[in-house]
SEVO-231405 format. One record per residue (C-alpha): residue number from 1; x, y, z. Coordinates in steps of 0.02 Angstrom, whole numbers, m for minus. Layout:
N
node num->NUM, east->X, north->Y, up->Z
...
END
This chain:
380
node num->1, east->m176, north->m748, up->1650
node num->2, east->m12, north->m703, up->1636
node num->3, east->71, north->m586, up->1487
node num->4, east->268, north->m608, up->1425
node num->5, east->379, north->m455, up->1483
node num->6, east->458, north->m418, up->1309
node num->7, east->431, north->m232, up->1284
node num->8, east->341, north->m192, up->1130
node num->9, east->339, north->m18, up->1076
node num->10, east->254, north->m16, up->888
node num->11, east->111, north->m125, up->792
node num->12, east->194, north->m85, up->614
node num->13, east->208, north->m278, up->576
node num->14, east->24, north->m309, up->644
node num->15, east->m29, north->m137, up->523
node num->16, east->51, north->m201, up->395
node num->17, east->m10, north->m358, up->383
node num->18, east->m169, north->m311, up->398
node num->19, east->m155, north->m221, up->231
node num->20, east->m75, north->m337, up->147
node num->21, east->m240, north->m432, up->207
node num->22, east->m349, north->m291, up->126
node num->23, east->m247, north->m279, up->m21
node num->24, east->m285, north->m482, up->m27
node num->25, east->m472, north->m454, up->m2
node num->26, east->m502, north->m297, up->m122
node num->27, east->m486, north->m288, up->m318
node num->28, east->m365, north->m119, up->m349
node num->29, east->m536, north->m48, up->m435
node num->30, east->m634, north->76, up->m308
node num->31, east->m815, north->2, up->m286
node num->32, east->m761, north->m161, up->m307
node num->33, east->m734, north->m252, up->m160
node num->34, east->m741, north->m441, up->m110
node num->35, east->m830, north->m483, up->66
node num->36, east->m707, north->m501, up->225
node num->37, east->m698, north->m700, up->286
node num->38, east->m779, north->m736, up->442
node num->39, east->m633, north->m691, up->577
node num->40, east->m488, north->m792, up->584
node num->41, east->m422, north->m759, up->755
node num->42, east->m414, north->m910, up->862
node num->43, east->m329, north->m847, up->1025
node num->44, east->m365, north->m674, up->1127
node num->45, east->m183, north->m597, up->1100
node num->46, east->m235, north->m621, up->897
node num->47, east->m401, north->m559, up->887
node num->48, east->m337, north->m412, up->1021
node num->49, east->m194, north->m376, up->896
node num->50, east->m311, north->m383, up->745
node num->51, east->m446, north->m265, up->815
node num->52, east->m304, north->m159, up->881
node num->53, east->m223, north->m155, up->697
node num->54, east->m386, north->m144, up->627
node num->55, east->m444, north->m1, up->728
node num->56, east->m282, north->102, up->681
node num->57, east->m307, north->82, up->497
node num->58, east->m475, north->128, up->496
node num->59, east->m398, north->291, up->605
node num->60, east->m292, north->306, up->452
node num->61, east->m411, north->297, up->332
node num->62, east->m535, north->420, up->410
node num->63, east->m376, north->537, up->391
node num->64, east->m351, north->501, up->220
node num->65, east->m546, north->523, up->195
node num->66, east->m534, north->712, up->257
node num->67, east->m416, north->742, up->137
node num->68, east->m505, north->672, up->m14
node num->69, east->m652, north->772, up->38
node num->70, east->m570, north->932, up->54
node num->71, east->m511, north->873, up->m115
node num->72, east->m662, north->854, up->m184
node num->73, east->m727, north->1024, up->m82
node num->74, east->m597, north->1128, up->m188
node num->75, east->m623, north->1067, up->m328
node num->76, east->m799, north->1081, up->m322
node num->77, east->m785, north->1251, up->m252
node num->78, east->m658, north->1287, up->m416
node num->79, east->m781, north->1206, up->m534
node num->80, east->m921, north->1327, up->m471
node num->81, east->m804, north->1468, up->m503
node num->82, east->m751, north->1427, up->m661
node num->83, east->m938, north->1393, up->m705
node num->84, east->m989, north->1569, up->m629
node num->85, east->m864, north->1638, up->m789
node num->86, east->m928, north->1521, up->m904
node num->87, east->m1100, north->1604, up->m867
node num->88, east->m1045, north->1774, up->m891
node num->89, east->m936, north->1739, up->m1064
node num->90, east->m1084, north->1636, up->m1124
node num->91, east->m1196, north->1804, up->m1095
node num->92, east->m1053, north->1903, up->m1152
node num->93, east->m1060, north->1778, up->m1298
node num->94, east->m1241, north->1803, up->m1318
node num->95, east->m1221, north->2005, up->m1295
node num->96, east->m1116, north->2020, up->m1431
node num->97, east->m1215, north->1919, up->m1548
node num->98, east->m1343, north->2042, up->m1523
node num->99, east->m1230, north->2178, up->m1570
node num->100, east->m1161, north->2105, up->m1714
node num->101, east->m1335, north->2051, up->m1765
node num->102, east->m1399, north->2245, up->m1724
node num->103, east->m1252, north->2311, up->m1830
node num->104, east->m1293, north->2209, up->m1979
node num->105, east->m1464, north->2251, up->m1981
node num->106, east->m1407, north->2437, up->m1992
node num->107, east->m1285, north->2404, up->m2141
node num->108, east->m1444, north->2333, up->m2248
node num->109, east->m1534, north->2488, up->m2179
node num->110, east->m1387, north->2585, up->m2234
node num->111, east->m1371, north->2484, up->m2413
node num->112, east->m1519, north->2503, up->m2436
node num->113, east->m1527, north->2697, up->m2403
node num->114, east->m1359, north->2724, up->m2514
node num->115, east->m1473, north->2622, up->m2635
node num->116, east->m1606, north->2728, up->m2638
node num->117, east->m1485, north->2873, up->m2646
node num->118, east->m1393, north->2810, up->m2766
node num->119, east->m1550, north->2763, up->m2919
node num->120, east->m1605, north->2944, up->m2876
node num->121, east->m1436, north->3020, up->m2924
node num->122, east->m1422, north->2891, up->m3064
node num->123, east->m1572, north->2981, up->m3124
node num->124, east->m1518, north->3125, up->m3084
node num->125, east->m1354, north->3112, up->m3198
node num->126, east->m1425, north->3079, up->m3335
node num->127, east->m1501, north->3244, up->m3334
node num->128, east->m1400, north->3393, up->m3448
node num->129, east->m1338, north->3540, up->m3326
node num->130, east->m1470, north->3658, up->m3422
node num->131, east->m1603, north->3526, up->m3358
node num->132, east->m1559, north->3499, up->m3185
node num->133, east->m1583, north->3699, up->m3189
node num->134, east->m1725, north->3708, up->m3245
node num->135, east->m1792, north->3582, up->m3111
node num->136, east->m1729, north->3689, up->m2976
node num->137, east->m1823, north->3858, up->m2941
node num->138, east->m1656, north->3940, up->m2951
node num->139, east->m1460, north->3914, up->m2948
node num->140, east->m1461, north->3916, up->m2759
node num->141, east->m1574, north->3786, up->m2749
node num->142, east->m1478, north->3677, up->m2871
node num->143, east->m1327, north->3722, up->m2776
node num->144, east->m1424, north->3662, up->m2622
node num->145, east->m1470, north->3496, up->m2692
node num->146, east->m1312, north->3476, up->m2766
node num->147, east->m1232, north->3507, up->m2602
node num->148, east->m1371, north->3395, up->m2516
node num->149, east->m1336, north->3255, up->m2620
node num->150, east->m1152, north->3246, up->m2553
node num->151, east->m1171, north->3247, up->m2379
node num->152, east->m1277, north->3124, up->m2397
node num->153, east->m1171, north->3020, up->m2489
node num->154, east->m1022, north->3058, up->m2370
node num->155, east->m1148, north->3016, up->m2220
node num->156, east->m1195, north->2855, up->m2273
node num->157, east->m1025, north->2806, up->m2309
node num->158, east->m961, north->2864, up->m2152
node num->159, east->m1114, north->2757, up->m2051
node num->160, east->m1055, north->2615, up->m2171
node num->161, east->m867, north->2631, up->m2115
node num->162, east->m909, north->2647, up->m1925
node num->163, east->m1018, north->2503, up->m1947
node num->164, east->m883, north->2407, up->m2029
node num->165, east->m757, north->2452, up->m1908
node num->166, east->m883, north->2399, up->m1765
node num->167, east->m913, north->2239, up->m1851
node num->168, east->m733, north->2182, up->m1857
node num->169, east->m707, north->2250, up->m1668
node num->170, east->m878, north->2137, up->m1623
node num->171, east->m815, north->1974, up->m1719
node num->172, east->m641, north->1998, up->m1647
node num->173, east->m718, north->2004, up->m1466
node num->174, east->m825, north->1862, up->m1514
node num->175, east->m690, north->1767, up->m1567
node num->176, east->m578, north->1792, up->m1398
node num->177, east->m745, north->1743, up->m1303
node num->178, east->m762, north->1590, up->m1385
node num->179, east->m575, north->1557, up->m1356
node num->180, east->m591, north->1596, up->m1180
node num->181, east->m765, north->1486, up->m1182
node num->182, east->m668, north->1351, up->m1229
node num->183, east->m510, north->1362, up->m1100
node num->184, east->m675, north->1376, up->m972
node num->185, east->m740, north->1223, up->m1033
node num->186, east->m579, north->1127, up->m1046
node num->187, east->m530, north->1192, up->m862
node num->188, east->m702, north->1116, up->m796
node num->189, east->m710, north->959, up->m875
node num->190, east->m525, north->937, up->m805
node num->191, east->m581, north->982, up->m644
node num->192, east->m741, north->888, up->m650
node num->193, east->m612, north->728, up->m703
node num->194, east->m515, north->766, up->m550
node num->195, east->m664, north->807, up->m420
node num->196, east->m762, north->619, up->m492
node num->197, east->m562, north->554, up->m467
node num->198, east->m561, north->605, up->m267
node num->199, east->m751, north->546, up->m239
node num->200, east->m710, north->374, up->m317
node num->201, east->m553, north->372, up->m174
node num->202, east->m666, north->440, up->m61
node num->203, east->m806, north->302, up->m89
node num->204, east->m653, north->158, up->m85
node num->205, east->m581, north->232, up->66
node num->206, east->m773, north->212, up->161
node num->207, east->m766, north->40, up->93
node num->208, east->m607, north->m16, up->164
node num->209, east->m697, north->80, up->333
node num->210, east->m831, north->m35, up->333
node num->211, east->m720, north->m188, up->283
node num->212, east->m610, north->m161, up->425
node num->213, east->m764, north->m94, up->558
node num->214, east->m838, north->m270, up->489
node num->215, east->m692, north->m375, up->523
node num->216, east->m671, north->m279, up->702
node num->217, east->m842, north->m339, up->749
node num->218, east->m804, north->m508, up->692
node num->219, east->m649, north->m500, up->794
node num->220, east->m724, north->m413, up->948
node num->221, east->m859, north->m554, up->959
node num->222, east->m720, north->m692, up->976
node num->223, east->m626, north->m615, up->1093
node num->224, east->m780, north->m570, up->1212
node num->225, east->m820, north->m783, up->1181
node num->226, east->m615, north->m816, up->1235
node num->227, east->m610, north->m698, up->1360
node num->228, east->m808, north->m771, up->1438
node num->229, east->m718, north->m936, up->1418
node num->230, east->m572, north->m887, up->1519
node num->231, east->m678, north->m799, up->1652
node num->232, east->m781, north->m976, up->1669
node num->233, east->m644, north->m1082, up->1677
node num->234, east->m527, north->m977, up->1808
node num->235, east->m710, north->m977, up->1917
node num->236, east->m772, north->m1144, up->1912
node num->237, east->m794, north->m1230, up->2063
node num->238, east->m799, north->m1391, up->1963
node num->239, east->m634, north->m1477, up->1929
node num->240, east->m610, north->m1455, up->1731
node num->241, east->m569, north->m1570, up->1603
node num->242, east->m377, north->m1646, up->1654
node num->243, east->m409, north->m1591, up->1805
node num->244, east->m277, north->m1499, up->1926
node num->245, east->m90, north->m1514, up->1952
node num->246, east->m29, north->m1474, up->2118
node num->247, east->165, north->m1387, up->2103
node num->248, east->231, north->m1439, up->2273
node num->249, east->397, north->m1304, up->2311
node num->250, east->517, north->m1370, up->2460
node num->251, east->513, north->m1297, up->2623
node num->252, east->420, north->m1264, up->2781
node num->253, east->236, north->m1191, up->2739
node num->254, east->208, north->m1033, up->2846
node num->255, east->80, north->m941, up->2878
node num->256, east->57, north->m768, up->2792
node num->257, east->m126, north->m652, up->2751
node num->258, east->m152, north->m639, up->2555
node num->259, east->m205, north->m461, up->2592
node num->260, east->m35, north->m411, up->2594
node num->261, east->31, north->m448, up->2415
node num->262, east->140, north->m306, up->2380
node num->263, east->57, north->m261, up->2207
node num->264, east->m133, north->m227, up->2270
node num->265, east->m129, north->m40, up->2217
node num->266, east->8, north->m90, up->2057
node num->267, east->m38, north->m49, up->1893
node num->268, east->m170, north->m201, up->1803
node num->269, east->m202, north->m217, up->1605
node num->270, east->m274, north->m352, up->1525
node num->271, east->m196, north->m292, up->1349
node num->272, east->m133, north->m475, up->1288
node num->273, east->22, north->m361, up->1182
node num->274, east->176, north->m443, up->1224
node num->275, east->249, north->m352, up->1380
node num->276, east->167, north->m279, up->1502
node num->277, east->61, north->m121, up->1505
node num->278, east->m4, north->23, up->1597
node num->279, east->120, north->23, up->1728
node num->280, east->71, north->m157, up->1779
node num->281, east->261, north->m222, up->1807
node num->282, east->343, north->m319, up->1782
node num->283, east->361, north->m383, up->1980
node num->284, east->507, north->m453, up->2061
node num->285, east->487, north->m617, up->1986
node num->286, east->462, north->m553, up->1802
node num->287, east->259, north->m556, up->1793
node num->288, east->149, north->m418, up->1765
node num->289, east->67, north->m361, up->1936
node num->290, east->m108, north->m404, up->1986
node num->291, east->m114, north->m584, up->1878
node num->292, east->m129, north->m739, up->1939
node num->293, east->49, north->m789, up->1930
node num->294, east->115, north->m635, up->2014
node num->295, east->4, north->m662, up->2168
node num->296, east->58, north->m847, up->2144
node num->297, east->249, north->m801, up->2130
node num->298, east->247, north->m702, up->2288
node num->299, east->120, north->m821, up->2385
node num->300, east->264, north->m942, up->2381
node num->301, east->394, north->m823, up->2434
node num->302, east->266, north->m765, up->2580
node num->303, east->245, north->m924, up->2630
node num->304, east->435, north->m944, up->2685
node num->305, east->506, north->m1034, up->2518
node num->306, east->602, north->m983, up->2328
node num->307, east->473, north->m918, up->2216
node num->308, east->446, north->m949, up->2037
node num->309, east->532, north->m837, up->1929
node num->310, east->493, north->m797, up->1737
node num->311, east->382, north->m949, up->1711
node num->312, east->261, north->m852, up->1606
node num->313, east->75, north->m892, up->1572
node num->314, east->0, north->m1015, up->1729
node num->315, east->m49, north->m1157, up->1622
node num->316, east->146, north->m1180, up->1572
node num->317, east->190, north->m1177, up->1755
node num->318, east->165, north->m1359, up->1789
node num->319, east->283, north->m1397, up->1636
node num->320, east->402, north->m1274, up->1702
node num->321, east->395, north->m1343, up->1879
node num->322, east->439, north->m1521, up->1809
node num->323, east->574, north->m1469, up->1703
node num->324, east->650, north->m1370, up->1862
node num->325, east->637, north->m1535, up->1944
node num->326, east->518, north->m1464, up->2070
node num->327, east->368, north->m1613, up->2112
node num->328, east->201, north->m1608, up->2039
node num->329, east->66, north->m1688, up->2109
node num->330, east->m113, north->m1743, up->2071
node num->331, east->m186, north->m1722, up->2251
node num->332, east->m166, north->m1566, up->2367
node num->333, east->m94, north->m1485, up->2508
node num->334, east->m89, north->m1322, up->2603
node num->335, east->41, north->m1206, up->2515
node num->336, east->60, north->m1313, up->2346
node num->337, east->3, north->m1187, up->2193
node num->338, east->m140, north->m1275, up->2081
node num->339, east->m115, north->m1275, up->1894
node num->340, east->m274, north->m1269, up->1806
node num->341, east->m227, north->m1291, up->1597
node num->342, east->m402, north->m1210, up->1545
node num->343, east->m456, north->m1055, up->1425
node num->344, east->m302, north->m971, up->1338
node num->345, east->m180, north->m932, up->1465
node num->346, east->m215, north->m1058, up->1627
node num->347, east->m246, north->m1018, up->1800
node num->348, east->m142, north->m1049, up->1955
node num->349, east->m221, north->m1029, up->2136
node num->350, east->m127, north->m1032, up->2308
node num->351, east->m199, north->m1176, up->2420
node num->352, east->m249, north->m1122, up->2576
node num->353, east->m315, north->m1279, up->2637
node num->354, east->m396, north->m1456, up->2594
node num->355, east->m548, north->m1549, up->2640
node num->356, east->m568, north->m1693, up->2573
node num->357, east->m612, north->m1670, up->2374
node num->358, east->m599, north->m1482, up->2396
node num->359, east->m479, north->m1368, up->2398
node num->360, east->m485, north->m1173, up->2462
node num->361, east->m378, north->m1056, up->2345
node num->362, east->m337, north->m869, up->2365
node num->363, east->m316, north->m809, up->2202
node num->364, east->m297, north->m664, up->2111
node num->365, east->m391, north->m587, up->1916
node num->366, east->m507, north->m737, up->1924
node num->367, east->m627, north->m630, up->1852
node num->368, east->m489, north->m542, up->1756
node num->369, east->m511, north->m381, up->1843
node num->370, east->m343, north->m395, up->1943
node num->371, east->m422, north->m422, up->2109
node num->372, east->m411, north->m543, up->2267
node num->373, east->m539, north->m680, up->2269
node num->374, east->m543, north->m856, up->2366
node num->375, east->m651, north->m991, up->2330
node num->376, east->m676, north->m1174, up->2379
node num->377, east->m648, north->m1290, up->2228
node num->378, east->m668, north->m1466, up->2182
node num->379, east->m509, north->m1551, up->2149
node num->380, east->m568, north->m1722, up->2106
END
């Protein structure tokens, strides 16, 4: 395998189309939603872009889901306040009611006293001064009754008045409660709107979650088939389909020990983002350390002749070779580098030596782990 050296330093393009993708895929209506496509990635760099866009804007999302739920939290926890007063105006509400009901009851009592009061003196005036005297037992007790028969008139109308006055006061407070019930009310259904608002987002936003954690797994199973694919083809003993292409550089062939490529402890990533990453290069001869073609590169140059330099993946290297007017060949020998064109990004080995149909290679990230391996391999 071998990555380009472009540096990149941001996946906005990858992020954004990856919305543009969901904005494709989803109505603009929360809850409705229209099922992700199987994945469409066909190579590892595009399913590893994918899953790495897809992965951010789920990160995204899951911070734009703690905000709709504290969101919803407030306004919940508002709603319950507000709710709290409406309780206590509604038994406010209900208090005075009472009161106004209690009051009423004591003007009837009242009327009805002043009622009785008032037939008695009615009966009462009609009597002659002479006869009301002569009723009584003797002036002071007609003064008495006389007397009597005032305050009681002035006490009933002064309970009448207070009652009155309470009555207005009562159906003035009622009126302010229901006022105030009604803000209450108004405030909570408004909040209620808002709170139902947020948890629709909220529910979208978990759908677009599992849309993209969908599409991630759909991704993440077709790069773990390109990348098995890869693995099988750098490792196969068996000469693929095509076959090999021997790159055949001019010079004298020494002799050098693989266990000295300079790189061994470099830095190794298999990220397929353009560039490479992790502090894996690039090496002298512009490839990222511990891939094939870096081990390649510097094979030739320890062998004694003029390394490769910037030819990018290994199966482009044969083309490269031929346009550089270097010889290709279809049989071996010691210190040509094999081309193999399989899997996504090739494979180029170092020949150590020949015998008759085989070939033995020292190679490097065969099994894409970024180590030293040698194997014998068929050529024919």
């Amino acid at each position: 395998m071998q990555k380009t050296t472009k540096k990149v330093t941001t996946t906005g393009k990858i992020f954004a189309a990856i919305m543009l993708g969901l904005l494709i895929s989803y109505t603009t209506f929360p809850g409705v939603k229209t099922a992700w496509a199987a994945a469409t990635c066909s190579t590892i760099a595009d399913c590893t872009n994918q899953i790495t866009a897809s992965k951010n804007a789920v990160n995204d999302l899951k911070n734009q889901a703690v905000s709709y739920q504290d969101a919803v939290s407030r306004l919940q926890s508002q709603i319950n306040i507000v709710q709290g007063q409406i309780n206590v105006n509604q038994a406010e509400q209900a208090r005075l009611e009472k009161e106004i009901a209690d009051a009423q009851a004591q003007v009837d009592y009242q009327k009805k006293v002043l009622g009785a009061d008032l037939r008695a003196m009615y009966i009462e005036g009609h009597m002659t001064t002479i006869e009301s005297l002569a009723t009584s037992n003797n002036l002071s007790d007609y003064v008495d009754k006389e007397e009597n028969r005032t305050a009681v008139q002035n006490s009933i109308q002064t309970s009448l008045d207070k009652i009155a006055k309470l009555q207005a006061q009562l159906q003035t407070q009622r009126e302010q409660v229901a006022s105030l019930l009604a803000q209450q009310r108004a405030q909570a259904s408004q909040l209620s709107s808002d709170r139902a608002e947020q948890s629709s987002l909220l529910s979208y936003n978990k759908s677009q979650q599992v849309a993209y954690n969908a599409q991630t797994s759909q991704n993440q199973s077709k790069l773990n088939a390109l990348i098995a694919a890869q693995r099988a083809a750098n490792n196969s003993s068996s000469v693929s389909s095509g076959g090999y292409a021997f790159v055949r550089f001019s010079g004298a062939v020494r002799d050098f020990s693989p266990s000295d490529y300079p790189y061994a402890n470099a830095g190794f990533s298999m990220s397929t983002a353009p560039g490479c990453n992790d502090n894996d290069g690039p090496d002298k001869w512009g490839y990222c350390t511990r891939q094939c073609v870096s081990y390649a590169a510097w094979a030739v140059e320890a062998s004694g002749r003029s390394a490769p330099y910037g030819w990018g993946n290994a199966k482009n290297w044969d083309d490269r070779a031929r346009a550089a007017n270097i010889p290709v060949y279809s049989s071996p020998a010691v210190g040509d580098i094999a081309v193999s064109n399989s899997g996504t990004w090739g494979h180029v080995m170092y020949v150590e030596a020949v015998s008759g149909d085989r070939i033995y290679v020292s190679q490097y990230n065969a099994q894409l782990d970024g180590r030293l391996s040698y194997q014998w391999r068929d050529w024919q």
